[in-house]
C-alpha positions as CSV (number, residue, x, y, z in Angstrom):
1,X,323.1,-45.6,-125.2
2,X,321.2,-42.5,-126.3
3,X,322.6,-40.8,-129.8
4,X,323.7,-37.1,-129.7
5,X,323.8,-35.1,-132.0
6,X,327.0,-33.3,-132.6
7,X,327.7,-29.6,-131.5
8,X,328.6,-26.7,-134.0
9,X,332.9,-26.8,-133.8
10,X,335.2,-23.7,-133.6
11,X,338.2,-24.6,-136.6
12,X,341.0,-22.9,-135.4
13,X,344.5,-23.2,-137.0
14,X,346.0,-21.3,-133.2
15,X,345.1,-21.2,-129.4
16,X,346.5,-20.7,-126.3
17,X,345.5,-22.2,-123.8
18,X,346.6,-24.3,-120.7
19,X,345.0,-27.7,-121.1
20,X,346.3,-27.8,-124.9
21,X,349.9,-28.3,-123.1
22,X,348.6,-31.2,-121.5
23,X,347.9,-32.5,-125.0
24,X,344.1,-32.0,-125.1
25,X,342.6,-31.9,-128.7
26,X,340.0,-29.2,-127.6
27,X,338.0,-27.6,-125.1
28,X,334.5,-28.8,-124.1
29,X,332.4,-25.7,-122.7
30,X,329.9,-26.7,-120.1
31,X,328.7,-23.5,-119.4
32,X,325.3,-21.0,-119.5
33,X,325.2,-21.1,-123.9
34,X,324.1,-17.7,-123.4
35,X,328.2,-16.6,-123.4
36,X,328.8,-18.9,-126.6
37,X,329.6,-17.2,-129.7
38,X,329.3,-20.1,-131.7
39,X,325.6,-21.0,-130.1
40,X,325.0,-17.4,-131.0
41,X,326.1,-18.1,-134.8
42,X,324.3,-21.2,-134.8
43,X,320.9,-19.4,-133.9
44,X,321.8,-17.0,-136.2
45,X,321.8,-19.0,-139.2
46,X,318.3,-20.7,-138.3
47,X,319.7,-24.3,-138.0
48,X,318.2,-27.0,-135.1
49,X,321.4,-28.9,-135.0
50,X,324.8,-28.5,-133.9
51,X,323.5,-26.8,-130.1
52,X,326.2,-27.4,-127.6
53,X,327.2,-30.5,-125.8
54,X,324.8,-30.5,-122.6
55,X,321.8,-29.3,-124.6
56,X,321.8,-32.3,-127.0
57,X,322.6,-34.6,-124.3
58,X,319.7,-33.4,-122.2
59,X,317.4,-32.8,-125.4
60,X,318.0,-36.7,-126.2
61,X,316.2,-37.8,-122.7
62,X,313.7,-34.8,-121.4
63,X,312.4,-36.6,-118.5
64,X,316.2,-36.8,-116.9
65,X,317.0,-34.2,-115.0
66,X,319.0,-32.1,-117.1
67,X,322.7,-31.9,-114.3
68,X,326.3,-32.4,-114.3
69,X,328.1,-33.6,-111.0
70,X,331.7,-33.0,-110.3
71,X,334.3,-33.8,-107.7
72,X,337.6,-32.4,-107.8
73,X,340.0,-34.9,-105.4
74,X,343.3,-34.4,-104.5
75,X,346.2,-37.1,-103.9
76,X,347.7,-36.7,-100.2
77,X,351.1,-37.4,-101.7
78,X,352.6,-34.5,-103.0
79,X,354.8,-36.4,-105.2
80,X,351.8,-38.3,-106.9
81,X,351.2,-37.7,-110.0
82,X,347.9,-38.7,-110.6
83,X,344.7,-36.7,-109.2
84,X,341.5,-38.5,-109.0
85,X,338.4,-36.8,-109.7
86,X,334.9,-37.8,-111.7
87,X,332.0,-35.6,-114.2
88,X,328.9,-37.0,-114.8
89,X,325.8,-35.7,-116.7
90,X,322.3,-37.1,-115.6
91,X,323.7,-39.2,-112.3
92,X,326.2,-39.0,-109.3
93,X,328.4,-40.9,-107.8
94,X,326.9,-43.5,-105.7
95,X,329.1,-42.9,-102.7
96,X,328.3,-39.4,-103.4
97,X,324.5,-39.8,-103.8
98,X,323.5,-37.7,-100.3
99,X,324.0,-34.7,-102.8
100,X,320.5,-35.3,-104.3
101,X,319.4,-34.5,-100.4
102,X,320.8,-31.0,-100.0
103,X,319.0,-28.1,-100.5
104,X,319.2,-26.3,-103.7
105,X,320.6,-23.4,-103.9
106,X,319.6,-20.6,-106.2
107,X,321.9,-19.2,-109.0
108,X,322.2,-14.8,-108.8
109,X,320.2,-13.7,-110.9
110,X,317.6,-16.1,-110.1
111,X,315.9,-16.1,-113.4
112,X,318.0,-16.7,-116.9
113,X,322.0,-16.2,-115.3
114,X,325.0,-16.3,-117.7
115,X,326.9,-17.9,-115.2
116,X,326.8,-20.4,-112.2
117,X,326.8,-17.4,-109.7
118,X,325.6,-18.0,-106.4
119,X,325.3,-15.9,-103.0
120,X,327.7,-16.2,-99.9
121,X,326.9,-15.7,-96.9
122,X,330.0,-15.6,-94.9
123,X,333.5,-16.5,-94.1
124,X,334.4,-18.3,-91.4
125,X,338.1,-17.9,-89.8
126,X,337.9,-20.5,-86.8
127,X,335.9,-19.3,-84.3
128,X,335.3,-15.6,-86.2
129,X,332.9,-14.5,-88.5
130,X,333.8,-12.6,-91.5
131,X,331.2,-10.6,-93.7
132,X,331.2,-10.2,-96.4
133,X,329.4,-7.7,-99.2
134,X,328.3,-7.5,-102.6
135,X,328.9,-4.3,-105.6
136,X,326.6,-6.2,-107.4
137,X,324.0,-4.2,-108.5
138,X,320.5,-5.6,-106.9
139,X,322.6,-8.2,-104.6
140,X,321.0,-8.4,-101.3
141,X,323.1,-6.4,-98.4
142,X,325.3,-9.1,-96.3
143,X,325.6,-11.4,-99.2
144,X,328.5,-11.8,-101.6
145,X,328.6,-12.8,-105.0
146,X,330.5,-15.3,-106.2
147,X,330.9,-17.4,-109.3
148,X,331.9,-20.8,-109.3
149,X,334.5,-21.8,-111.7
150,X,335.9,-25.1,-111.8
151,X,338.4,-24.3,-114.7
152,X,340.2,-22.1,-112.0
153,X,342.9,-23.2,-110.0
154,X,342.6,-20.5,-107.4
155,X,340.1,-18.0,-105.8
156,X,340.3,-14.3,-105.7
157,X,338.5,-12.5,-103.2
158,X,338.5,-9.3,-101.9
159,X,341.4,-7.9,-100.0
160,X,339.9,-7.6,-96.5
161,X,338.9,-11.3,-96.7
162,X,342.6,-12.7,-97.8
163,X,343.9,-10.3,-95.1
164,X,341.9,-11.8,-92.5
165,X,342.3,-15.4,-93.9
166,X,346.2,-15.3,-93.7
167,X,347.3,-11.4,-92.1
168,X,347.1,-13.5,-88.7
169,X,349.3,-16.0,-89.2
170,X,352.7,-15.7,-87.9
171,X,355.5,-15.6,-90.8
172,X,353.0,-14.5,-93.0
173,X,353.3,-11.8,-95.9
174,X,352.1,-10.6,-98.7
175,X,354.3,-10.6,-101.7
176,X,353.1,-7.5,-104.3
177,X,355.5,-8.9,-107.0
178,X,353.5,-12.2,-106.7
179,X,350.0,-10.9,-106.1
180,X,349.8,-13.8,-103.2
181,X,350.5,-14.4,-100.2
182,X,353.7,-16.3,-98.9
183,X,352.8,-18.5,-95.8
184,X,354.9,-20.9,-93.6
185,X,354.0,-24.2,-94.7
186,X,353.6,-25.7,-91.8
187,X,350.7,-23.1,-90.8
188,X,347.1,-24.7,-90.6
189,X,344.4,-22.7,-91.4
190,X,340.9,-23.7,-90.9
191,X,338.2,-21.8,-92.6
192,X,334.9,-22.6,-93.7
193,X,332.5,-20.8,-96.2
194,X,328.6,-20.3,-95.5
195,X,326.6,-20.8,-98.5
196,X,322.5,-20.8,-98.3
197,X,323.1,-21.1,-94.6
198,X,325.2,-24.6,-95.0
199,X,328.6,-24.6,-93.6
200,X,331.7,-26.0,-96.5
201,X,334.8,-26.5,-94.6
202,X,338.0,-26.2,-96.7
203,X,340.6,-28.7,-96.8
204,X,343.6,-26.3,-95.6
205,X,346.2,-28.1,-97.8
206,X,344.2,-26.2,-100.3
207,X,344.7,-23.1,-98.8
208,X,348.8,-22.9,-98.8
209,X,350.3,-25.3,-102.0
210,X,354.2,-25.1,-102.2
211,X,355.0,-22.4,-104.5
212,X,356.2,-23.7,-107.9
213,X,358.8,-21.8,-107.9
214,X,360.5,-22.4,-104.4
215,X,359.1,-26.0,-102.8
216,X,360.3,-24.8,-99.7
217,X,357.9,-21.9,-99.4
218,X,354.2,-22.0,-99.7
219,X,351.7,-19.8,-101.3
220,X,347.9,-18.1,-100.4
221,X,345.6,-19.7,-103.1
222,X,343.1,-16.5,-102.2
223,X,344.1,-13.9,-103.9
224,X,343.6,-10.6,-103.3
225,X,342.6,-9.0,-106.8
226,X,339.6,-8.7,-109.2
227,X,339.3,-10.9,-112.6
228,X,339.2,-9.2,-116.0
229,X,335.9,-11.4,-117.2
230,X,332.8,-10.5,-116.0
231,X,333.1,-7.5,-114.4
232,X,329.7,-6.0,-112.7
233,X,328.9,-9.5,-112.6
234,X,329.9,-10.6,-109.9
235,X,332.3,-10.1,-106.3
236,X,334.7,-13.1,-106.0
237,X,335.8,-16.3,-108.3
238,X,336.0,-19.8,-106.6
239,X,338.4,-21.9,-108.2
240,X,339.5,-25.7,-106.9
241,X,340.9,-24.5,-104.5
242,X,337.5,-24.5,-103.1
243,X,335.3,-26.6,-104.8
244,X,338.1,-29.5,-104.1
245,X,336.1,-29.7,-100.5
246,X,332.6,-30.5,-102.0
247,X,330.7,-32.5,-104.4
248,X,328.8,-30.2,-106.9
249,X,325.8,-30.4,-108.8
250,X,324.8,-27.7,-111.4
251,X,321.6,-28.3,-112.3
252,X,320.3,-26.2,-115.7
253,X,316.6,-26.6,-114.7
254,X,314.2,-29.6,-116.1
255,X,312.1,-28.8,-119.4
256,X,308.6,-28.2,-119.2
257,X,305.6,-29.2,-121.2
258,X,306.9,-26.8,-123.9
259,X,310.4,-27.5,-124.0
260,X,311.4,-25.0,-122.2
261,X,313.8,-25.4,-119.3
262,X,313.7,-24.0,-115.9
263,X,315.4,-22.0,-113.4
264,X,318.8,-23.0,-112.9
265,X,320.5,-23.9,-109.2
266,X,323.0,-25.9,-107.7
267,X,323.7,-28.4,-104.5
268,X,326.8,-28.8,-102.8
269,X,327.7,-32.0,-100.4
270,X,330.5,-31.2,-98.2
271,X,333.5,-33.7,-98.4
272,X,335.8,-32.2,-95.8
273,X,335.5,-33.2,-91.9
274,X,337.5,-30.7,-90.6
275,X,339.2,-32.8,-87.7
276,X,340.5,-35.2,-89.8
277,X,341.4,-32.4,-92.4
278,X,344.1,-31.5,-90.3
279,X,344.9,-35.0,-89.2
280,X,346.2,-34.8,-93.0
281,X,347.4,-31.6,-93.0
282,X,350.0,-32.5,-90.3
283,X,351.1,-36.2,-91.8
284,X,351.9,-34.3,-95.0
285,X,353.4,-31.0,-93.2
286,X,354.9,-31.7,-89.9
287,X,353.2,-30.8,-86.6
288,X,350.4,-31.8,-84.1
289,X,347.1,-31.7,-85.5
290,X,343.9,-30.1,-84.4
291,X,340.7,-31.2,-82.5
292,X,337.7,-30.0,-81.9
293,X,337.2,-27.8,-84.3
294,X,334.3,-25.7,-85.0
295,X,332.8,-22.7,-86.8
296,X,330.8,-19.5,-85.5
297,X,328.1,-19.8,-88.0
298,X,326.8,-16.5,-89.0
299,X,322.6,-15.6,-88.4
300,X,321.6,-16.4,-92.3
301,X,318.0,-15.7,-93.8
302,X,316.7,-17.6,-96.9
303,X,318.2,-14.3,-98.9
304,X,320.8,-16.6,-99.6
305,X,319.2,-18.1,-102.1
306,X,318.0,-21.4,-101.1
307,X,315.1,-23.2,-102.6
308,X,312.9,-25.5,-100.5
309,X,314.2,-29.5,-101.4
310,X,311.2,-32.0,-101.5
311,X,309.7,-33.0,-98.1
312,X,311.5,-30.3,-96.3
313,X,309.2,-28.1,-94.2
314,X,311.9,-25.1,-94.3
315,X,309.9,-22.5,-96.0
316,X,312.5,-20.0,-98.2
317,X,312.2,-16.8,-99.5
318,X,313.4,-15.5,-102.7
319,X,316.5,-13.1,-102.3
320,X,314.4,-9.5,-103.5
321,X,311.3,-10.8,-101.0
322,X,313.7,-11.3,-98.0
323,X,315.2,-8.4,-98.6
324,X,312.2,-6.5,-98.6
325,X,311.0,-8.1,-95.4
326,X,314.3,-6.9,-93.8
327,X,313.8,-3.5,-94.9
328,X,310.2,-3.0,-93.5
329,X,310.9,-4.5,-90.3
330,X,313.7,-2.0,-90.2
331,X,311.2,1.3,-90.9
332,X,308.0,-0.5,-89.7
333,X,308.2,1.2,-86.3
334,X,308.0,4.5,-87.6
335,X,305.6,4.1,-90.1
336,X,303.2,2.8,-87.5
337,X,304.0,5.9,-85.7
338,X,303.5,8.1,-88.6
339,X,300.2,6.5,-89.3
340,X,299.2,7.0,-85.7
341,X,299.8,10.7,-85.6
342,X,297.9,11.5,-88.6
343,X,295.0,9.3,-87.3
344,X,295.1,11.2,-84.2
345,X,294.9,14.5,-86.4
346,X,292.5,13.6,-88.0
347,X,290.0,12.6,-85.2
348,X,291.3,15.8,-83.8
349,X,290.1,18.0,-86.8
350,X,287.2,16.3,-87.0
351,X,286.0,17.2,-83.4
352,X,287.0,20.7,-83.8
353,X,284.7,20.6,-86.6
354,X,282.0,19.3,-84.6
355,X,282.7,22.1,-81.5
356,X,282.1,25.0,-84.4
357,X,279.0,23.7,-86.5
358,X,277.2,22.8,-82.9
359,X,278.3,26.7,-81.7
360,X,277.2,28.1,-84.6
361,X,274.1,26.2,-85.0
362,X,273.6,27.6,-80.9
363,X,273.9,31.1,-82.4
364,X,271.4,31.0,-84.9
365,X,268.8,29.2,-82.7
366,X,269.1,32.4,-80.0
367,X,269.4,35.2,-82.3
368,X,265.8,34.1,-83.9
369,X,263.5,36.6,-81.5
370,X,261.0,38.4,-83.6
371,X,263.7,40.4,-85.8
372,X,261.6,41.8,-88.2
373,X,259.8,43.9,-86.1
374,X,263.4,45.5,-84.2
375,X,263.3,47.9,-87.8
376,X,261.5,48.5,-91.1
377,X,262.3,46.3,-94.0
378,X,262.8,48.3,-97.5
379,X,260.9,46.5,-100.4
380,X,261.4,47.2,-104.0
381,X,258.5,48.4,-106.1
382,X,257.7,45.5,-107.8
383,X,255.2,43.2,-106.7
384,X,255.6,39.6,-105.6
385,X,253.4,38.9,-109.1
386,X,256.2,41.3,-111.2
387,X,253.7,43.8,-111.9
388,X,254.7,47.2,-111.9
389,X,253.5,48.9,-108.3
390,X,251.2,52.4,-107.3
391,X,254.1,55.3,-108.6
392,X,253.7,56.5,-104.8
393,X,256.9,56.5,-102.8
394,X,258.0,52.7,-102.1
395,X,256.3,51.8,-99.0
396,X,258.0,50.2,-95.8
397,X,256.9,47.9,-93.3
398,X,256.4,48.9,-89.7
399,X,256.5,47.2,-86.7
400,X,253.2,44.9,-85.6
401,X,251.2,46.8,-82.4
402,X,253.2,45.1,-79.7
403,X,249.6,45.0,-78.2
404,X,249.1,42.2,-80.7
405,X,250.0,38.5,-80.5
406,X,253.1,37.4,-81.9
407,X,251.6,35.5,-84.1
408,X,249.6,37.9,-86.1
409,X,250.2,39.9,-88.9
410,X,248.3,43.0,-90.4
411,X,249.7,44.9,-93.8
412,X,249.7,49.1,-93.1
413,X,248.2,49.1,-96.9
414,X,246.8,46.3,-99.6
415,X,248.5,43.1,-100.0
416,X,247.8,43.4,-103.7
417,X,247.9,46.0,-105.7
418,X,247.2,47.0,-109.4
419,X,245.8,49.8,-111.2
420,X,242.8,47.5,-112.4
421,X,239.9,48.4,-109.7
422,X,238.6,44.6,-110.8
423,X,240.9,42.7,-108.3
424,X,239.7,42.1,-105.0
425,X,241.8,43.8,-102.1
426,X,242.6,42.4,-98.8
427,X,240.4,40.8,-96.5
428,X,242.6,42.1,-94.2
């Protein structure tokens, strides 16, 4: 036995809620401590002690992994009273123990999340596939999320997805004074949800209870309508209803060297085989049951969130990267052929470049005949040593005696001139 210490309490002299009818004392949160106003006070004031439940009960063993485990069961007699179920912190169930196998999957956000959100990849209505999307701002496209909630009896959903999960079945109806669906209750429905490319049958005695209010009639437990918490946060809220059909870890992340803990995820054992699912259905129900059946698992990248288990040699990629990998395959194509056509402008520009420098330099080489000596070349009256020049008119140079080699060159008058008779005049 490892001593806790004991969490900060909320005195209240009045509450409402539904547990307290069941003549509970209190509520135990087992949440993200991130939404808890009393862990909020509790910083507030400074103190180390009176953190919440799961924090001193990991604090008082770091080298444990820092879980809870639950599985919700139901009785297959309606008129039982009793419903078996088991929590755990630190350990599983033994006959439950496969769990510690599955591949982890990755809460939305990845990094510090408020709640135990996850991403979904699909719904699966027999043999179709059902998408599903997100308004979550930064989900990845294709992907729901969806929060799971196991102080919620039912699940609401979108209204396209509880259309397609009970608009086909005949008798069906959607009752708008109820908010739910009203469904023969001898009509099996087999659906499955996709979760970090796993596939989580659900039991379909789960999917159409007997109303509460007339046993003879039964009721959709997907509802089609938003909850008031959490808005922005995430798309849809899985209740029991769900999370009846699978063994659940949460897993808050194990502390580090510094205390700190680590990113949070969550692994999820499917309990239901779907065969003998309806084998039950049909014994509590009435009717024939089912064989055979499967699911038309949707295409699912590791944008769902998974994380790579020990051993495994599936390599995952976080939800942002995927998506980003998705995106430039999509608009690859044309950037290659953008890159292409400037490459070949390029080369193009530079060979016209090299066509006018080579026909220019062409020009120069055959203009170069002799053409000083096509016309006389004006010089100003200022020697080339900046002395001032003879006052007679500014002299000109004339063309060279064609009778003369090319090469040779003979001044009409003195290459040097000064009014100083002392400087030596041309040799030639």
């Amino acid at each position: 036995m490892l001593p806790l210490y004991l969490p900060a309490y909320l005195d209240v002299s009045q509450a409402q809620n539904p547990a307290l009818s069941y003549g509970a004392d209190g509520i135990v949160g087992l949440g993200f401590t991130s939404l808890s106003t009393i862990d909020a006070l509790v910083n507030h004031t400074g103190a180390s002690t009176g953190r919440s439940l799961l924090f001193n009960a990991f604090a008082a063993n770091p080298s444990e992994p820092n879980y809870i485990a639950f599985a919700l069961q139901r009785s297959s007699d309606p008129d039982a009273d009793d419903v078996e179920g088991s929590f755990s912190i630190g350990e599983v169930e033994p006959e439950y123990s496969a769990v510690l196998n599955s591949t982890a999957v990755s809460t939305w956000p990845v990094n510090s999340p408020s709640r135990w959100n996850i991403l979904l990849d699909a719904v699966l209505i027999g043999s179709k596939t059902i998408g599903v999307s997100s308004s979550v701002q930064g989900a990845p496209s294709g992907k729901a999320v969806v929060l799971l909630d196991s102080g919620t009896s039912y699940t609401y959903a979108s209204e396209d997805v509880c259309t397609a999960i009970y608009g086909g079945v005949s008798g069906a109806n959607f009752d708008s004074s109820l908010g739910q669906w009203i469904v023969p209750c001898d009509a099996e429905i087999d659906i499955a949800l996709q979760i970090g490319g796993k596939v989580y049958p659900i039991h379909p005695l789960d999917l159409t209870p007997a109303s509460l209010t007339d046993p003879s009639s039964c009721v959709g437990t997907f509802i089609p309508q938003p909850v008031a918490v959490g808005a922005g946060e995430f798309d849809w809220l899985i209740g029991d209803n769900v999370l009846r059909s699978m063994y659940s870890i949460y897993d808050f992340g194990d502390f580090d060297s510094a205390g700190n803990m680590g990113n949070p995820f969550v692994k999820l054992l499917s309990l239901v085989d779907p065969n003998q699912a309806s084998a039950e259905f049909h014994q509590v129900r009435g009717g024939q049951p089912l064989t055979n059946i499967t699911y038309n698992a949707a295409n699912s990248t590791s944008a769902s969130g998974s994380l790579a288990s020990g051993g495994s040699t599936t390599v995952t990629l976080s939800n942002e990267l995927a998506d980003t990998l998705t995106k430039v395959g999509t608009y690859l194509p044309a950037l290659l052929a953008i890159m292409a056509l400037n490459a070949l402008v390029i080369l193009l520009l530079i060979a016209a470049a090299f066509v006018y420098m080579f026909r220019r330099r062409g020009k120069k080489v055959r203009a170069r005949t002799n053409p000083g000596r096509m016309s006389p070349m004006p010089m100003n009256r200022t020697s080339s040593f900046g002395l001032p020049s003879d006052p007679s008119p500014a002299h000109t140079y004339e063309p060279v005696s064609m009778a003369l080699t090319d090469d040779t060159f003979i001044p009409p008058s003195a290459a040097f001139t000064k009014e100083s008779k002392m400087r030596p005049n041309s040799v030639a």
